[in-house]
Each structure stands twice: as C-alpha cells, then as structure tokens.
BANU-857935 format. One record per residue: residue in three letters; x negated, y, z of N, C-alpha, C, CB in turn. Coordinates in steps of 0.05 Angstrom, whole numbers, plus 32768, in hexadecimal, padded with zeros to 4 digits. Each point is the difference from the previous one (the first is absolute). Glycine has a CB too. Example, Ala and Ser with C-alpha at 12.3 -4.5 7.8 and 13.67 -1.06 7.14 Angstrom:
# BANU-857935
ALA7EF87F8E809C8012801880007FEE8018800080267FE98019 SER7FE1802C7FD97FF080188001800F8016800E7FE87FF37FD5 
This chain:
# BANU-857935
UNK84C67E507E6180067FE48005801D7FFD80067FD27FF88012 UNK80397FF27FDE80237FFC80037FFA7FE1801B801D80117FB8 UNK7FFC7FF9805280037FE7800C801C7FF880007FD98007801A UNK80267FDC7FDC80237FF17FFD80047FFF801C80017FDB7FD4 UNK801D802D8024800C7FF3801E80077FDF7FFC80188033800E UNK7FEB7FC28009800D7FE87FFF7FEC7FE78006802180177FDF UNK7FE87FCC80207FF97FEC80027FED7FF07FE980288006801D UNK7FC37FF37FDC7FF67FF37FEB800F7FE17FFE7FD1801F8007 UNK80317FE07FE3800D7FE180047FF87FEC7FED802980138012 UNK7FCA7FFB7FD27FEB7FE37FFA7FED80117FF380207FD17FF6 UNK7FC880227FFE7FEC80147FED7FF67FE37FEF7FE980338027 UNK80177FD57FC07FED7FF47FF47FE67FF58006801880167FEC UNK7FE37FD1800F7FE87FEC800A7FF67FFB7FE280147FE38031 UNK7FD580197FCF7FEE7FED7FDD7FFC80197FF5801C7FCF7FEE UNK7FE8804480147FF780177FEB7FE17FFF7FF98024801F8014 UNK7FE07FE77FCF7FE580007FF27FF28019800B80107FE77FD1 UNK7FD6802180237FEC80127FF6801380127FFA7FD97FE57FEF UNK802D8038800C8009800C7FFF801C800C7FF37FD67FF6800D UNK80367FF68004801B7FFF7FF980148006801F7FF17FDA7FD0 UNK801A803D802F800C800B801980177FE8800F7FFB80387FE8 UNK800B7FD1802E800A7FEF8012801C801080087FCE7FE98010 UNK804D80087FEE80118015800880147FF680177FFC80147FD0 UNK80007FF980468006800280158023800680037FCA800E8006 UNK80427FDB7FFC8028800D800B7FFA8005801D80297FDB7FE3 UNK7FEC8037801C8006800E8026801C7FEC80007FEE80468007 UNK801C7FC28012801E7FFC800B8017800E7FF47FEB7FFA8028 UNK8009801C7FCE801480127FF380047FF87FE27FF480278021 UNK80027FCB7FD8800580047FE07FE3800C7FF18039800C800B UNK7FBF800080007FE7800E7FF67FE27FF48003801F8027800B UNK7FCD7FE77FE07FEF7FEC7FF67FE6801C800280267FD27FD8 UNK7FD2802880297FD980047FFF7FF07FF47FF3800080068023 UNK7FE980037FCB7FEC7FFC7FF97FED80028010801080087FE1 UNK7FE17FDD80197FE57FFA80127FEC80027FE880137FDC802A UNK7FD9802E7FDA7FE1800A7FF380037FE57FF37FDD80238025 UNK800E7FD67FC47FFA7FEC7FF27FEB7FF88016800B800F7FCB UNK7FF47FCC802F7FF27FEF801D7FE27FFF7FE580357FD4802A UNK7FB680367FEA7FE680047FE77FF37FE5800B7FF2803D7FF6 UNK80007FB57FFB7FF77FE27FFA7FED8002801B80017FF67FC2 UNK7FF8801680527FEE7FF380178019800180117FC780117FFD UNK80537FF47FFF800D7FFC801880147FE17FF87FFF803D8011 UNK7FF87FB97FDB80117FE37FF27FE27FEC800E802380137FBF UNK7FF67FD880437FDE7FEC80157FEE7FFB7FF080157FE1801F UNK7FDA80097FEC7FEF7FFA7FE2800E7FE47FF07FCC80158018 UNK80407FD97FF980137FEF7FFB800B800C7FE4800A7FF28035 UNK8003801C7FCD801780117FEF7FEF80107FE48021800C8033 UNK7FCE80007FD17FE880067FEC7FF07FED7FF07FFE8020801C UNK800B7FC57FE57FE97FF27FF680167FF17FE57FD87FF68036 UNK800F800C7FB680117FF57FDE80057FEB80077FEC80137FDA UNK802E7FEE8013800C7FDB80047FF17FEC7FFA8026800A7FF4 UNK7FBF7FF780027FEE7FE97FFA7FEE8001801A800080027FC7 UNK8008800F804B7FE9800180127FF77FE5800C800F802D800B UNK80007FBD7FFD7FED7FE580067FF17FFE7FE8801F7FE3801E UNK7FE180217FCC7FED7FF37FEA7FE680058000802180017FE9 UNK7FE4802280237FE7801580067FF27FFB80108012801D7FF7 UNK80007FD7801B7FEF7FF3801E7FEA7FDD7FFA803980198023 UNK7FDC7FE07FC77FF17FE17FFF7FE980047FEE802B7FE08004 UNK7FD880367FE67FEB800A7FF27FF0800880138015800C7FDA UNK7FE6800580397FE88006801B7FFD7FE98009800B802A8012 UNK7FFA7FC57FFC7FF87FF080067FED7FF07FF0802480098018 UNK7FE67FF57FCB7FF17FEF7FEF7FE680028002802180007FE5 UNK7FE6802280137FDE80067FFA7FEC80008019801180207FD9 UNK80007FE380407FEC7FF780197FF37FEC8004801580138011 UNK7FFB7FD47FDE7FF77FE280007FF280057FF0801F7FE3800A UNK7FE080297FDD7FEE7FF47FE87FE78007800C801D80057FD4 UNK7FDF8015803B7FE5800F80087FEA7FEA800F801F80308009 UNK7FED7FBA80007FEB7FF080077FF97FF17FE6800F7FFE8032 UNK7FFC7FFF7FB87FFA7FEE7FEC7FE7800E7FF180337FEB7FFB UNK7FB8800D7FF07FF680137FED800D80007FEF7FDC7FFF8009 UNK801C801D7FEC800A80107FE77FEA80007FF48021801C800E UNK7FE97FE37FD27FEA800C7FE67FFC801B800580107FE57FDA UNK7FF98032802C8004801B80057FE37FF98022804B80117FE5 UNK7FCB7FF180317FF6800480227FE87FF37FFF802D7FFF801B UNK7FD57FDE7FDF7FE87FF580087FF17FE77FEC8016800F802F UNK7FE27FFD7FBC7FF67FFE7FE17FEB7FE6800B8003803D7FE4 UNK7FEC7FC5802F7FF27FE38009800A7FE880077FE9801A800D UNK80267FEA800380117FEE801180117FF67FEA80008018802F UNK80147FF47FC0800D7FF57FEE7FF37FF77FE08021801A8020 UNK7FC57FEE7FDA7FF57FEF7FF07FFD7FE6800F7FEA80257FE7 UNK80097FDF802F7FEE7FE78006801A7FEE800E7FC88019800B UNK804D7FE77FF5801A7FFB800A80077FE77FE5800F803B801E UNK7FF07FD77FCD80157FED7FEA7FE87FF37FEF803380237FF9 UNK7FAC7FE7800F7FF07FEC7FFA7FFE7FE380097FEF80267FFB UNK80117FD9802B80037FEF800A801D7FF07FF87FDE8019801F UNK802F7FF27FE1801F7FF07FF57FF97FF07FE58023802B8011 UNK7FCD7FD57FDD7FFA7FF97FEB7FED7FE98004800C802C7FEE UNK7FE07FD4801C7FF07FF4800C80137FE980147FDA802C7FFB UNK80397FDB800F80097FEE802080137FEE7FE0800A802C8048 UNK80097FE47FAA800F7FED7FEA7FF67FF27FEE801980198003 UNK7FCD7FE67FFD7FF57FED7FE67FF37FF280167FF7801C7FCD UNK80017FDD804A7FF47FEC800A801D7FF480067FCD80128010 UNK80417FF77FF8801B7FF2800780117FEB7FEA8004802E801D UNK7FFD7FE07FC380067FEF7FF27FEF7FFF7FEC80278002800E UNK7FC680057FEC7FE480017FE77FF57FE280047FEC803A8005 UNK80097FBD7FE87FE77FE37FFE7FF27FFA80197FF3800B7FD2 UNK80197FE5803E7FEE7FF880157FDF8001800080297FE68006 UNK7FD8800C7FE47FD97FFD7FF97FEF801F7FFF800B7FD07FDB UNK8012804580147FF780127FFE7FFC800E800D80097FF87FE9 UNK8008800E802980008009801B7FEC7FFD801680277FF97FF3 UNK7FD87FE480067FE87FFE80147FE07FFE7FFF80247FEF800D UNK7FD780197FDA7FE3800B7FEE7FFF8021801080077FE17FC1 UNK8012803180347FFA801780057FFE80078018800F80077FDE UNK80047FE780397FF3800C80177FE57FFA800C802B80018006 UNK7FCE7FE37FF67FE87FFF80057FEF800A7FF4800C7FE7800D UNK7FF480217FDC7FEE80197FF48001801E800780047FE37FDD UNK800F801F803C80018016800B800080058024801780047FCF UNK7FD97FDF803080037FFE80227FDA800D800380307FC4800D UNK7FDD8046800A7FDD801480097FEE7FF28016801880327FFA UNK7FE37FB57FFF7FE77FED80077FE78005800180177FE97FF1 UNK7FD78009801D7FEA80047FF97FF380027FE180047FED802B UNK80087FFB7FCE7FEF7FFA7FE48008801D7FEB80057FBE8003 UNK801880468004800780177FE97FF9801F800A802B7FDF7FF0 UNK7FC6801F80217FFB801A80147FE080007FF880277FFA8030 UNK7FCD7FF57FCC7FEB80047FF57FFF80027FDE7FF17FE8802D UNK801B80127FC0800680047FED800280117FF980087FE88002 UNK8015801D800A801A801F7FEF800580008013801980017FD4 UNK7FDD8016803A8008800B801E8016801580017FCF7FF9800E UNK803680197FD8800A80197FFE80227FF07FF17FC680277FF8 UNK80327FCE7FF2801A7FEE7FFD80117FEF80107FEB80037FE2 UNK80027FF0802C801C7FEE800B800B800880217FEC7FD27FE0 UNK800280408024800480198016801F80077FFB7FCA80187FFE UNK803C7FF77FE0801380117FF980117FE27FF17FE2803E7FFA UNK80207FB37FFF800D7FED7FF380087FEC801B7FE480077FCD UNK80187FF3804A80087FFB801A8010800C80107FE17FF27FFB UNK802480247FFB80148016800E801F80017FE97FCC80268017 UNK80347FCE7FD080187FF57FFA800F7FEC7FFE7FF480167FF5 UNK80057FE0802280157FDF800780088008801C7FE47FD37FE6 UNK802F8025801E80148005801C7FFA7FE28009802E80267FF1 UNK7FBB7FD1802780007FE5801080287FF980027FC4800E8027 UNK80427FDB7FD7801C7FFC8008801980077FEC7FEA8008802C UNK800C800D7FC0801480007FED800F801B800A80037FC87FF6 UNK801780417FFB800A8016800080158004801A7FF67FFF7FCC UNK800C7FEA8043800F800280177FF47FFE800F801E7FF57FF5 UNK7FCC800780117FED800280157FFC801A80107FEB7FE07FE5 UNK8013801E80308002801480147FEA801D7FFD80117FD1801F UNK7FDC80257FD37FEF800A7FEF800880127FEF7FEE7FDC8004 UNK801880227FE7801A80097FE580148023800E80107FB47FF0 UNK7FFD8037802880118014800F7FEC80218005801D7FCE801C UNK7FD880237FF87FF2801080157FE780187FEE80077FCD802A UNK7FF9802D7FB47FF180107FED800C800D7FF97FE97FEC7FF6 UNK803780138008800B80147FF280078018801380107FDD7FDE UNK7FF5801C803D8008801780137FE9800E800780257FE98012 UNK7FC1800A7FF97FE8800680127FF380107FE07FF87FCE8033 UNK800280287FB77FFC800F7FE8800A801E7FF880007FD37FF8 UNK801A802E800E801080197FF08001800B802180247FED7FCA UNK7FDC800F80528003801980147FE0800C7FFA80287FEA802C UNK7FCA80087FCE7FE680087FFF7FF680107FEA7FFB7FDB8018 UNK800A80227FD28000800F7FED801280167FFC7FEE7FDC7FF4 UNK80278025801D800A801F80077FF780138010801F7FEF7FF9 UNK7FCF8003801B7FF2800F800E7FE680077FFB801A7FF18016 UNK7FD480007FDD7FE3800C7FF9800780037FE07FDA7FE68027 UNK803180117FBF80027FF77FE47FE77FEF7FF8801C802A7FF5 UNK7FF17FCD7FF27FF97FEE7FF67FE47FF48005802280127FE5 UNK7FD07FFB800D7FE37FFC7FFF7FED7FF88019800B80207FDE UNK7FFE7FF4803C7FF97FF1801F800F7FE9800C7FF4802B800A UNK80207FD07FED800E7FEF80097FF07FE07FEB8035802C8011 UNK7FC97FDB7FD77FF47FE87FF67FE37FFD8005802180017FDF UNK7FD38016802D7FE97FFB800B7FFA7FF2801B7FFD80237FE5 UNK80177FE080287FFC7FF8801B80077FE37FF8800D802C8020 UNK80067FC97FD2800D7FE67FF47FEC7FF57FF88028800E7FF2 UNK7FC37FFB7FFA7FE87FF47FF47FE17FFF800F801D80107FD9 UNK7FE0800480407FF67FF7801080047FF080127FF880197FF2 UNK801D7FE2801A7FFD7FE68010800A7FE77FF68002801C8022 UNK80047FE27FC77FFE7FF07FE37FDE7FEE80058022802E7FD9 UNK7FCF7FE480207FE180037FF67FF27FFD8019800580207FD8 UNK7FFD7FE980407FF27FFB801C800D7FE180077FFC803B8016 UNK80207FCA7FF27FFD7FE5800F80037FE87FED801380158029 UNK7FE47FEB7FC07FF77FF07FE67FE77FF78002801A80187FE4 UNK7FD07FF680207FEC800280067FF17FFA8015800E80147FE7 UNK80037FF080307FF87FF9801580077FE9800D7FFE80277FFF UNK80137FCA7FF27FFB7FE7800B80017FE27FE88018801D802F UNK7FE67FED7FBD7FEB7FED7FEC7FE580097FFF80237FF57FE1 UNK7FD3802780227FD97FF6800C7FFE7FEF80117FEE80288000 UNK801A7FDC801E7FFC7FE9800B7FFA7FE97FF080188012801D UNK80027FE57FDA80087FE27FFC7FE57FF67FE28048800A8012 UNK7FAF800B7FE67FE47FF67FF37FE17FFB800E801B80197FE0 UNK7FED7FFA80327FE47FFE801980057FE8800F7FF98035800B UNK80157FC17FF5800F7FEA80117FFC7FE87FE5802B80218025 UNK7FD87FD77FC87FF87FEF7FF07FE380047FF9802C7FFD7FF2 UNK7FC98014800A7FDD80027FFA7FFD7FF6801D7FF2802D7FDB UNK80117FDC80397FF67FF6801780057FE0800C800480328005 UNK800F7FC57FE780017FE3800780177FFA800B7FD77FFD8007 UNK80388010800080147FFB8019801980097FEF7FE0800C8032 UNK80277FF97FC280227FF57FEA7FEF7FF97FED803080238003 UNK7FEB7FCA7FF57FF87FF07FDC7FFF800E7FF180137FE07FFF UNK7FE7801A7FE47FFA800A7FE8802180077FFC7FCE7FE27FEF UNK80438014801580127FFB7FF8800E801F80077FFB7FC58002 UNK7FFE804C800D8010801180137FF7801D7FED7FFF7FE1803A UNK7FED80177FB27FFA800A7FEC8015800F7FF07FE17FE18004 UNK8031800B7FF9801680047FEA80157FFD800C7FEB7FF17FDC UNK80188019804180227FFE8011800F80157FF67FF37FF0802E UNK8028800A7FC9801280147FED800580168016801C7FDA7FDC UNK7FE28038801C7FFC801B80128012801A7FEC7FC67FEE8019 UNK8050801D7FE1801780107FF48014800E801D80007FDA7FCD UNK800D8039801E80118011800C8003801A800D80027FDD7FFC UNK800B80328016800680167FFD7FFD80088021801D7FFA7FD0 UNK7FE57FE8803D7FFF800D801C7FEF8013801080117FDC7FFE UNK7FDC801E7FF57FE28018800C800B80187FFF7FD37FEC7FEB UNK802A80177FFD800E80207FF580158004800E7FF580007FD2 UNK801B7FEF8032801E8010800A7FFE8004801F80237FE87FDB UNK7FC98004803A7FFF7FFB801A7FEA8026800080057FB2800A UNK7FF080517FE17FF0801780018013801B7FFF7FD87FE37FE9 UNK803480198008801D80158000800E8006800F80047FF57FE7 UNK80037FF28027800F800080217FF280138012800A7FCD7FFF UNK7FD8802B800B7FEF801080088003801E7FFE7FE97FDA7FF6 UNK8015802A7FEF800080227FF8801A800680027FDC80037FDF UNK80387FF68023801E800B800380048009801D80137FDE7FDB UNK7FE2800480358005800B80167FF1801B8010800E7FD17FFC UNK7FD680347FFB7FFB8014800C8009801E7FF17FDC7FDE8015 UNK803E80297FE0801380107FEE8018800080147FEF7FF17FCC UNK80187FF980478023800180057FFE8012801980167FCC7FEF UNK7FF4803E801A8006800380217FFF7FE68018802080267FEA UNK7FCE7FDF80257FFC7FF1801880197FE87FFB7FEA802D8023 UNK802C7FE27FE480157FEF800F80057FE57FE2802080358028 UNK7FD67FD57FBF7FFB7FE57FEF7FE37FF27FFA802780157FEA UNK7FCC7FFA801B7FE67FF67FF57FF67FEC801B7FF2802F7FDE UNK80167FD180347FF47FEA8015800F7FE87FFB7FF5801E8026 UNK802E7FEA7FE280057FE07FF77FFD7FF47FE6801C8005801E UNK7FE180087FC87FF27FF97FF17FE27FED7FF6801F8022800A UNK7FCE7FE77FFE7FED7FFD801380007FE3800D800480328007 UNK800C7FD780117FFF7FE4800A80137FEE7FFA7FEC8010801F UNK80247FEC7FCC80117FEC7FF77FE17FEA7FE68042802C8006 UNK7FB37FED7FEF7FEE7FF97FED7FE87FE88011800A80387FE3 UNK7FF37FD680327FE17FF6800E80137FE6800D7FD880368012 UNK803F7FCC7FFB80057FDC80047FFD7FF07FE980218008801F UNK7FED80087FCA80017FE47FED7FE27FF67FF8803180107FEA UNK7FBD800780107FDE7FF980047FF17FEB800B800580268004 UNK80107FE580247FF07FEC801080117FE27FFE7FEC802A8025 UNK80227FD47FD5800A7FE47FFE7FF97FF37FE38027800D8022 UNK7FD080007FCB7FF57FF07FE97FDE7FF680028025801D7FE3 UNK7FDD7FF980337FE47FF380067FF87FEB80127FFA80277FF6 UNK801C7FD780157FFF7FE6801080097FE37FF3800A80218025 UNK800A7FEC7FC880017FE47FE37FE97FF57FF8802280157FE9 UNK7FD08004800E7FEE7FF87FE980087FF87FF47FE87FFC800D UNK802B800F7FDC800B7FE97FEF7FED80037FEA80347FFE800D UNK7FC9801D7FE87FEA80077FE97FF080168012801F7FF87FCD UNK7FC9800280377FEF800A80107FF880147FF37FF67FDE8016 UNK800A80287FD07FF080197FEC80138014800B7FED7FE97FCC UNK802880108028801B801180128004800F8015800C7FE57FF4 UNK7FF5800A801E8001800280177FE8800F8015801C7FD97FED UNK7FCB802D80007FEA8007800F8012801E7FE77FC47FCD8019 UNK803580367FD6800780177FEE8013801580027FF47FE37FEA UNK8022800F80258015800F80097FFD800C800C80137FEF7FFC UNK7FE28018801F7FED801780137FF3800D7FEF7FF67FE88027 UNK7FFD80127FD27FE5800B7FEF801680197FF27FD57FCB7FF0 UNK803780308000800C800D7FE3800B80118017800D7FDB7FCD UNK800D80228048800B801680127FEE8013801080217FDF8003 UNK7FCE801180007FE8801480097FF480157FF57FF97FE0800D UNK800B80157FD57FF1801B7FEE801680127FFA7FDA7FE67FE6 UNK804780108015800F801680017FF78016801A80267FDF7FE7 UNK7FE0801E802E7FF48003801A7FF080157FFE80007FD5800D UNK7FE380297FE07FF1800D8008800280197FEE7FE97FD98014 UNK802D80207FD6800E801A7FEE80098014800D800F7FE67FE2 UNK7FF5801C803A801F801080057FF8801D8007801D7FD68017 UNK7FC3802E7FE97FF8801A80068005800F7FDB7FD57FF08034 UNK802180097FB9800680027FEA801C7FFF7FEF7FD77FF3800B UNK80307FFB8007801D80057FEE8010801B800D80077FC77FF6 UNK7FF9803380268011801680077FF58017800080187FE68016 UNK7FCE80237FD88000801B7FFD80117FFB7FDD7FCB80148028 UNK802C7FDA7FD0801380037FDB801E8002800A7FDF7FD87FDC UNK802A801D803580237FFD800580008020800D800F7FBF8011 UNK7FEA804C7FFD7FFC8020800A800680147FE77FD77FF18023 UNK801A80027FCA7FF980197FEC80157FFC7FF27FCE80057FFA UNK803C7FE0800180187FFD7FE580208009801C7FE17FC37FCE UNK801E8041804A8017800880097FFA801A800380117FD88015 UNK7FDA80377FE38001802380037FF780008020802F80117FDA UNK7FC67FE380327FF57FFE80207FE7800D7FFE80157FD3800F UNK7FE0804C7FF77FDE800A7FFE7FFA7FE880147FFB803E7FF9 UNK7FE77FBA7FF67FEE7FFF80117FFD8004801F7FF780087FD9 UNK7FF77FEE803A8000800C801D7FE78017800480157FCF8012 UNK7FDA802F7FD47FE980187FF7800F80157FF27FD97FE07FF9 UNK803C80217FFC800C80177FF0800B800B8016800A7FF17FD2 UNK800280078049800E800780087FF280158015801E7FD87FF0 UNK7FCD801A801F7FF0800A80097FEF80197FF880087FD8800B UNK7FFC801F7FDE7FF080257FEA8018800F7FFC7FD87FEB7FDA UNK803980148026802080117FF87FFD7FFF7FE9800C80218021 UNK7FF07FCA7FD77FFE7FF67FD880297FF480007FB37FDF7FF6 UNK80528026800D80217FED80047FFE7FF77FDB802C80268031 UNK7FCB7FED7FC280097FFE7FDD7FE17FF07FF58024803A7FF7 UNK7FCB7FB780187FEF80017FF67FFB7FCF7FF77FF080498021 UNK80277FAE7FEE800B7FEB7FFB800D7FF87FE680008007802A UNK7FF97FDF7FC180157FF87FF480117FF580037FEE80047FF3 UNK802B80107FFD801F7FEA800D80047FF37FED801C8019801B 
C-alpha cells in the first residue's frame, strides 16, 4: 500500500460506471481511484434518460388494470362494448324502434310466462338510464375487479344469477298479487330492463374477496343507498330487488373464495392439514 503525502484538494464528482476517478494532491501529484462500479452511482444517476416515460408507462398500466381487457377479462369486455352498443342505438337509433325492442325485452309478467329464458337474457342488454348512468360506471369496475379474481365464467355466473333471482322474485309476486285481485291487470306489462340486479349481485360477491378494512365500508355505502330507495319507493320492483340480488352475491363468498384461493396458488385449508401443499390448483 502507497500512501501520498500531502493535502487532497479536489477529486472528481459525476463519474460514470467504470470509468476511474483522479485524485490531485498539494504537491502536484495524482492517484488513481478504482473504477466507481454501478451500485455505488445513486439510483437518481442510473436511471435512462427516458426514465419519466418508464415511470408514466407503469403507471399507465396500473390504471388500465382496473379497466377490462380482451386478453385479462374476456367477459367483462365483451359484455362491456355489447352494452355500449345497445346504450348508442337507444340514444340515437328510431325512437319507435327502440321502444318496441325494449319492451320486447322487459321481464314482466306477461313475457315471463311466455319466453321466460329470452327476455331473462335480452333484459340484461339495456343499461336503465343510458350510458352515463351510474349504472354503466359502477359495471365496468365491480365487473373487471371481479373477474380477475374468480374469471370469467364465475363472475358471469354470479352476474346472471342475481340477474335471474331477484328477477324472479319480485315479478312472481306481482302476478300472485293480480290473480289475487289486489294489483291491476295493468302491472302485467310494467316495463321491467337492465343491469342493476346483476351488478348489485356482483357488488355482493366482490365484497366478500376484499380485505375487511374494504369490504365493510363497501358494504355499507351499498346497504344505505338500498335503505333509502326503499324509503322512496320510487320503483318498488327495484327497490325490493336490490337486497335480494346483493344478498345472493353474499351468499357466493364461501365459493368464490375457495375459486380466488386456487387461481392465487393459496392450498386449500384440507391440503394443508394433510401436508398436501402441491395438491391445490394455482
């Protein structure tokens, strides 16, 4: 080991990746310093000159992850730019026409005894309120977190069951209630469409997927707006349906969260207990 005599009096600053550093003394004389190897340069200093771009590119794709994808979430984004198609031709399509097809697709008594299976599935493509409706919103997010967590197929099941229950469950009534005398004939043919069942059913099943600290206020942001439509009564089919449909998400959450288990690589609580750890699908 050499050692300079004397005073240091400046050293090179900014040196790259391995490119030496040369040290003047007081005397005139100079030293080599080792090449500076890339974990001792900050990270500031290591990052490519496009690096904000890299950063707004990450970000992007964090945003898009709540949107559906043709690729991630193949349900949600069919049934996404179906409804969009459906919400733009009632918006500017033939009024007359428009208003034949929805009422040929509202799930009434009269058409429930008919074509129970059709206008079941032909009632689930009209958005109540149109494409800005709060409705519209609340399908594309509550749709695609949900279908990342169970896929496609359970997620449109849970959607199409409480579609089909709280459909059902409160136009029987409203026919036992006209045979019995007590509503008009008329309540026969009350326009009855849209998406909210299914999606208030979705809500349901999402929330029992989040962690506590979301799934309650969740939860209870949902059950006020419930209990105050129910005190409206503004559309009573609705309004009784909306429970109903969250309820049956609800009663998903033992089922789903063993499917959300298996698609995050989580054994079973029986594999685990057998020392099966490999015996789970991830």
């Amino acid at each position: 080991m050499s050692v300079v005599q004397g005073t240091l009096t400046r050293e090179a600053t900014g040196s790259r990746a391995g490119e030496k550093t040369v040290i003047e003394t007081a005397e005139g004389g100079a030293i080599a310093k080792p090449p500076v190897t890339s974990a001792e340069i900050p990270d500031a200093d290591r990052r490519p000159p496009l690096w904000a771009a890299w950063e707004l590119r990450t970000c992007l794709r964090r945003a898009a992850h709540v949107l559906p994808s043709p690729t991630g979430t193949p349900f949600t984004f069919a049934y996404t730019l179906l409804l969009l198609s459906t919400s733009l031709y009632a918006e500017f399509g033939d009024p007359d026409t428009v208003r034949t097809l929805v009422e040929s697709s509202s799930t009434d008594v009269q058409h429930l005894t008919r074509t129970p299976v059709l206008v079941l599935l032909a009632s689930a493509l009209w958005i109540a309120g149109g494409i800005s409706s709060p409705w519209a919103v609340g399908f594309v997010f509550i749709l695609t977190a949900l279908e990342r967590r169970v896929g496609g197929l359970r997620a449109a099941g849970v959607f199409l069951l409480g579609h089909v229950v709280a459909t059902l469950a409160t136009e029987v009534p409203v026919g036992v209630s006209v045979m019995a005398g007590q509503l008009p004939d008329s309540s026969l043919h009350r326009l009855d469409y849209g998406i909210s069942f299914g999606l208030m059913a979705s809500v349901g099943a999402l929330a029992g997927l989040l962690p506590a600290v979301l799934r309650w206020p969740l939860l209870g942001v949902v059950v006020v707006l419930i209990t105050q439509d129910l005190f409206d009564m503004v559309d009573p089919l609705a309004s009784w349906g909306h429970p109903l449909a969250l309820l049956v998400g609800v009663v998903c959450w033992p089922f789903l969260r063993r499917a959300d288990a298996r698609r995050a690589g989580v054994p079973e609580p029986s594999a685990v207990a057998d020392g099966q750890m490999g015996s789970y699908v991830p």
